[in-house]
N, C-alpha and C positions, 0 to 999 in steps of 0.2 A: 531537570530531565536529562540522561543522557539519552545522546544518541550516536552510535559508533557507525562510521560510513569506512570499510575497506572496498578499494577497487582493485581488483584482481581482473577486469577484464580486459584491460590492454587498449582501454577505449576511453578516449579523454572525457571526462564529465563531470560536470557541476558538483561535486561534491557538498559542497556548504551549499547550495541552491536546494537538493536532494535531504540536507540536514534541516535546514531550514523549513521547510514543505513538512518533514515527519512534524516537526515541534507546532507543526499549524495543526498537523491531522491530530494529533494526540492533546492538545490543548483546545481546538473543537469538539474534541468527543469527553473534555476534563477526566484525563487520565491521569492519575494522582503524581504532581510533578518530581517525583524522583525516581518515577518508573525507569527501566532502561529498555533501550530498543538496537536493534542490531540490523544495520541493510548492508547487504551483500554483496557487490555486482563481479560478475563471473562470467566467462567465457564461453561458448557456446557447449564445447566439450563438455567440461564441470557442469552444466546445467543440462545438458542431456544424459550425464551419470548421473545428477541427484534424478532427475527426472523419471530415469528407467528404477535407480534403488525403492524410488519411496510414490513414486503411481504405478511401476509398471508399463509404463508405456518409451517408447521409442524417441529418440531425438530433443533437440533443447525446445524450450516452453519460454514464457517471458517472464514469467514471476511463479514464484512458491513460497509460501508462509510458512513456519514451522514454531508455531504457539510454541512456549516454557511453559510460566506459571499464569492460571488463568486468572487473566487481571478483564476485568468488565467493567466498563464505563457506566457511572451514576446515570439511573432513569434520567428522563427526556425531564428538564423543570428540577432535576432532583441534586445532591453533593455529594461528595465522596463519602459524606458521613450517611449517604443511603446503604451503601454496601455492608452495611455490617458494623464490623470492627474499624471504629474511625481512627483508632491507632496503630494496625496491623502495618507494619512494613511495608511499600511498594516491592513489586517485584520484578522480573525480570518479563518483558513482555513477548520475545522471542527474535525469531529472524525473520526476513525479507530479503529473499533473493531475488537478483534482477540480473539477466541478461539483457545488455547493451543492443549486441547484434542481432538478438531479435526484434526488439523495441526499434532498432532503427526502420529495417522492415517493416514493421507495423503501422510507423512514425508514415512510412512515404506512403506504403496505402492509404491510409484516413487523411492526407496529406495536410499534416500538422509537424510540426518540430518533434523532434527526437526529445528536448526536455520533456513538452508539454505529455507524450507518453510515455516518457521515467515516471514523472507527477505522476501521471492516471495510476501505473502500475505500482508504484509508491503506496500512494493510497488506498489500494486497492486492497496490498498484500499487508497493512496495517489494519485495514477493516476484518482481515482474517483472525488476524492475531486477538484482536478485539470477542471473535465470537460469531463476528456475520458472516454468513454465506447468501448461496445460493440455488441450493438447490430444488427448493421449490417457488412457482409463482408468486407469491406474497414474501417468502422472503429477497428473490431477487428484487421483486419492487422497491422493498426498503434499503435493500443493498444498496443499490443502484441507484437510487434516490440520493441517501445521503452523500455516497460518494459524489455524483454531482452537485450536490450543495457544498460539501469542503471545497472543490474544484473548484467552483466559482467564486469560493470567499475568497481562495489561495489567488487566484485571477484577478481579481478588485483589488489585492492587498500588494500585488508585485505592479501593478500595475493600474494606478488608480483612474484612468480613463477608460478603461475598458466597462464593457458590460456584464461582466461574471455571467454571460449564458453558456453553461457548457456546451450547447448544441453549435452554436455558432464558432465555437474556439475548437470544430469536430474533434469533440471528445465522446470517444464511446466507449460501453463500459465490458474489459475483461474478464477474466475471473481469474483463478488460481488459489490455492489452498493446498497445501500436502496433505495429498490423499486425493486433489484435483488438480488437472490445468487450467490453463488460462482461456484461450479463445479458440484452440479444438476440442473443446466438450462435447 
């Protein structure tokens, strides 16, 4: 699997923590491991220019997704050879842009650590790229589901005393998608 982490935000962070985390989310959800994936972290400027080009809307956001080739994770029980063509090439699975300086912000409201919401948004904006959303009641359920169930595995796995409860580690869950933001919807 690759995964490319450039920081462009001017904002020191975990990078390999950040890498590490995508290869949890995408190897949870068995996304055929030579996919590539791309996160981005950018500066509040640069993210409220992508922000305005591609929702329309004003000022930086915390995460935006911007799928490539749509790559969908094998049914729930099921393998990569569900999709179809078990030999078809991995592809490209797109980007994931994160602003820092928002996520910090966000980080001290929920008053949780600035990583533990890179993670959230992390994942979040991986689950886009995947194909979930949120826009209606049943699918934020399972959005928002699953994404707290990677959270808690990524939780138990960095940390093997903890409790993998995301409510407890105040994890809550954002959105974002290009074509959506994140938690002004």
């Amino acid at each position: 699997m690759s995964i490319e982490i450039a920081n462009e935000s001017g904002v020191a962070v975990d990078e390999a923590g950040l890498a590490a985390l995508a290869r949890h989310v995408l190897d949870g959800m068995r996304v055929h491991p030579l996919a590539e994936l791309s996160v981005l972290l950018v500066d509040e400027t640069a993210m409220a220019d992508l922000h305005q080009r591609w929702m329309g809307e004003a000022g930086p956001t915390d995460v935006l997704s911007f799928p490539m080739d749509e790559i969908w994770p094998p049914p729930p029980g099921g393998s990569q050879a569900d999709h179809g063509d078990a030999d078809a090439m991995p592809g490209l699975l797109g980007d994931v842009v994160l602003c820092p300086q928002v996520a910090i912000e966000q980080a001290r409201k929920a008053e949780h650590s600035v990583q533990d919401e890179l993670d959230l948004l992390c994942t979040h904006g991986i689950l886009h790229l995947l194909g979930y959303d949120h826009a209606d009641p049943e699918e934020h359920a399972t959005m928002f589901g699953l994404q707290d169930r990677l959270l808690a595995a990524w939780s138990s796995e960095r940390d093997p005393g903890s409790e993998g409860d995301p409510e407890s580690q105040g994890l809550q869950g954002p959105g974002g998608k290009a074509g959506r933001q994140s938690r002004g919807e």
